[in-house]
N, C-alpha and C positions, 0 to 999 in steps of 0.2 A: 486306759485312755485318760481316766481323770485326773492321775499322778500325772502322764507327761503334759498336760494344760497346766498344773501346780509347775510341774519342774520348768516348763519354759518361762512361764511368770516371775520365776526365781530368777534365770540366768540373765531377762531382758530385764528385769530391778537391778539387779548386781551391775551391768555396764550402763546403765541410765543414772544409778548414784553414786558410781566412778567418777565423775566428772563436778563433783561438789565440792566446795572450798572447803578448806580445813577448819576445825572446830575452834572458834574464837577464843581464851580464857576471858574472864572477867574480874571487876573487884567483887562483884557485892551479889547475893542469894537474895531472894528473896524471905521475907523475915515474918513468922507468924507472933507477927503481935498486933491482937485486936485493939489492946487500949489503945494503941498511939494514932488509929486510926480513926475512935472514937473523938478523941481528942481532937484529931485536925477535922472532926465534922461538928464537933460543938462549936470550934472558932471560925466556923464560916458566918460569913454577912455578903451582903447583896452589895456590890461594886456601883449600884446603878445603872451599868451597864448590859446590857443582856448578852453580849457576844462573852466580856467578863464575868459575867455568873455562869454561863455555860460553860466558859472553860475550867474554871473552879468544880464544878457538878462533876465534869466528866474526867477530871485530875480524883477528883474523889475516888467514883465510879473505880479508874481503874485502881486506884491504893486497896480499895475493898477486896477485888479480885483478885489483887497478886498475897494481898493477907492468908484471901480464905482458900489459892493454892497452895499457899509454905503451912496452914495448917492443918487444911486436909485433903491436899492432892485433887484428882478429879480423877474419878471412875464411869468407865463408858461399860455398858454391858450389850448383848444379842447373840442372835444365834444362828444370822446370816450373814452376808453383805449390807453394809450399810454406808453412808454418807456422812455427816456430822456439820453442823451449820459450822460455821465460820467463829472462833473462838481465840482472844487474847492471851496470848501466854508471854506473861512478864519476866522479864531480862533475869537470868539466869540457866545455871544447867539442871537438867531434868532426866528421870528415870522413866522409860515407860516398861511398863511390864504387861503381861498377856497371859493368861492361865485357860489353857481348854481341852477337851479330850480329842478332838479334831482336827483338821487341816487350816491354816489360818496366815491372811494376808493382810497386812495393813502400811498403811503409807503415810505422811503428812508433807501436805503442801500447803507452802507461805501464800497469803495472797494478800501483805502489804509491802511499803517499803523498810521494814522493819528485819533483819537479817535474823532467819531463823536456821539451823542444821536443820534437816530433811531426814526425820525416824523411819525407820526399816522392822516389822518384825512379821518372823515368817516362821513357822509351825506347820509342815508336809507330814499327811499322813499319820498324824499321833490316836497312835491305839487304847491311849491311856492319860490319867491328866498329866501335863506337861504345860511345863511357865519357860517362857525366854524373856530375855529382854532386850534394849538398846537405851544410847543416849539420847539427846536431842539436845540444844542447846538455842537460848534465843536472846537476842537483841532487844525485845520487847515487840513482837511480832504478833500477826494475825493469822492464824491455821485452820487450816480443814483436816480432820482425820477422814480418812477414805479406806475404811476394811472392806478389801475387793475381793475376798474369797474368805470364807469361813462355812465350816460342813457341820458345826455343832457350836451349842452353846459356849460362850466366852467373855471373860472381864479382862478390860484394859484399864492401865489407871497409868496416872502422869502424876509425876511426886516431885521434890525438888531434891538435888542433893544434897545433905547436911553435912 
């Protein structure tokens, strides 16, 4: 009974991300270099302005985060079903991977207007350890990871392509 509640989860993902645009190219990866990052935080000053400091703050903010993905990816880990807060993943294409000895579902859905590809990875039934993976690709987008079935312990991680 519990493979065919996996198997139909399977078949109703498979025509539910049928209908997704085709994967964008792009010019530019995201690039793990902290100096340069340092650098544009040494050269900040205060515009006087507060809506212009903020926008500066949070231009920052996100250069930190797409650095400290292109140099060490992010890694989700559990050992059930989980949710995952809402997360920036900056303009380029991306690997995610999944390793577990279990049954394992996981989805990601955009929730800004930032065009993101929509990851798929599915693991039915593994009797032993076993990694799949998929792409993702993003415009500089806002995600929720949603792993909606997992029957044993499991690491996902998000890496960029080099």
């Amino acid at each position: 009974m519990k493979r065919l509640i996996l198997f139909a989860i399977l078949i109703l993902t498979f025509v539910f991300s049928a209908n997704e645009p085709p994967t964008r190219a792009q010019a530019e990866q995201p690039k793990c270099d902290p100096a340069a990052v340092i650098k544009q935080a040494a050269a900040l000053t205060s515009a006087g302005d507060t809506a212009k400091d903020m926008a500066a703050l949070l231009k920052l903010q996100n250069d930190i985060s797409a650095a400290n993905i292109a140099c060490n990816g992010m890694t989700f880990k559990g050992d059930r079903s989980k949710v995952f807060a809402p997360f920036d993943l900056p303009k380029g294409q991306y690997r995610m991977t999944v390793t577990t000895t279990g049954g394992f579902v996981a989805h990601t859905k955009t929730v800004s207007d930032g065009y993101c590809s929509s990851g798929n990875l599915f693991i039915i039934g593994a009797d032993k350890q076993v990694t799949e993976e998929d792409l993702i690709s993003s415009d500089g987008c806002r995600i929720i990871l949603a792993v909606t079935t997992a029957s044993d312990p499991w690491v996902l991680t998000i890496e960029p392509l080099q």
